[in-house]
C-alpha positions in Angstrom: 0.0 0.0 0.0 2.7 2.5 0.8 4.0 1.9 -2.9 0.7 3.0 -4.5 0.4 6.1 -2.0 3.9 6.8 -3.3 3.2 6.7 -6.8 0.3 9.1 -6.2 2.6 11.5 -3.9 4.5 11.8 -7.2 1.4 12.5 -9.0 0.8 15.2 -7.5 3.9 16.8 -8.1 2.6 17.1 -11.5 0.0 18.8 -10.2 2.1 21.2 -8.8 4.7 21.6 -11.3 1.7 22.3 -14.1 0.2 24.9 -11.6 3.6 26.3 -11.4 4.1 26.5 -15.1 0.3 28.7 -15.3 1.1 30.8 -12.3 3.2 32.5 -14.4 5.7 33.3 -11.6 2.7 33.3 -8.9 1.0 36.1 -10.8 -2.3 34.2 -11.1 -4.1 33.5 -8.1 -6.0 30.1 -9.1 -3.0 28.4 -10.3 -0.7 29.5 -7.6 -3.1 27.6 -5.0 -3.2 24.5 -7.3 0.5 24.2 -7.2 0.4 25.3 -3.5 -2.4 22.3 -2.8 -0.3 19.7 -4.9 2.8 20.4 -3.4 1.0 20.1 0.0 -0.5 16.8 -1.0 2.8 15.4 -2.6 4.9 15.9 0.6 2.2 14.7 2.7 1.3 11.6 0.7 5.0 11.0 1.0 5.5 11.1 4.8 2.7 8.6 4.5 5.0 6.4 2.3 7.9 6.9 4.6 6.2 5.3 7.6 7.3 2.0 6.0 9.7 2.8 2.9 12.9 3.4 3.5 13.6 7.2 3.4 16.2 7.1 0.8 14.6 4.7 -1.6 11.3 6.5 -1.0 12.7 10.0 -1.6 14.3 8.8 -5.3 11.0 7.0 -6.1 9.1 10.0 -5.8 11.3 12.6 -7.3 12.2 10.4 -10.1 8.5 9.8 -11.0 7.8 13.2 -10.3 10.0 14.2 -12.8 9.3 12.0 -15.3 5.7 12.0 -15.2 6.3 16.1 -15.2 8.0 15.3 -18.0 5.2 13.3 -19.8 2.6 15.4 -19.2 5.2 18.4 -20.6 5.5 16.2 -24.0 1.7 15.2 -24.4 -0.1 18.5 -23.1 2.9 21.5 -23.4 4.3 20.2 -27.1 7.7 19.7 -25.3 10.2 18.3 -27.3 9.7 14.5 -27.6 13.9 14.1 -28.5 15.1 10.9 -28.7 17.8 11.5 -26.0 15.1 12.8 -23.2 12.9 9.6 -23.9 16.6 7.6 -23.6 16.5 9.5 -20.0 13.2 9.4 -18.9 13.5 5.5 -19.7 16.6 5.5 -17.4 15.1 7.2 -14.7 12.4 4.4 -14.2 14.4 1.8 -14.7 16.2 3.0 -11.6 12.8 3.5 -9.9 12.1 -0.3 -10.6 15.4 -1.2 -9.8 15.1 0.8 -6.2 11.6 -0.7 -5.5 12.3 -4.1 -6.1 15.6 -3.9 -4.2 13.5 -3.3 -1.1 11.8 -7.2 -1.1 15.4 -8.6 -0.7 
């Protein structure tokens, strides 16, 4: 369970980094709160994780999928550049994640 709560704490980094992007700097009100709420939700899902995870495996899982579902969403919904290197990277990056998570039932 504390895997699937992590995943979602990294979720919602998304939902703060795309508030982020919109606030333009923290110029608009409404988005400035969504990335306020998702970076409150994030951090607290996460200390939920943490009651079991390890901190250091659970800290990499969720700013690794953090940043590469950021990342996604950038490419699907922002027209970010879909380069073949930063796919090469993103593909790393959960590798690692895997890697980290399934290093934990040993």
């Amino acid at each position: 369970m504390a895997w699937i709560i992590l995943i979602f704490a990294s979720m919602f980094e998304v939902v703060m980094a795309l508030g982020l992007k919109r606030s333009a700097g923290f110029t608009h009100l409404a988005w400035s709160a969504v990335a306020l709420l998702g970076a409150a939700a994030s951090m607290w899902l996460l200390a939920l994780a943490l009651r079991t995870i390890p901190m250091g495996t659970g800290y990499a899982v969720w700013t690794g999928l953090g940043g590469a579902f950021t990342a996604v969403v950038g490419m699907v919904a922002l027209g970010e550049s879909r380069d073949p290197m930063r796919l090469a990277g993103l593909v790393t990056v959960v590798v690692g994640v895997v890697l980290l998570q399934l290093s934990e039932h040993n």
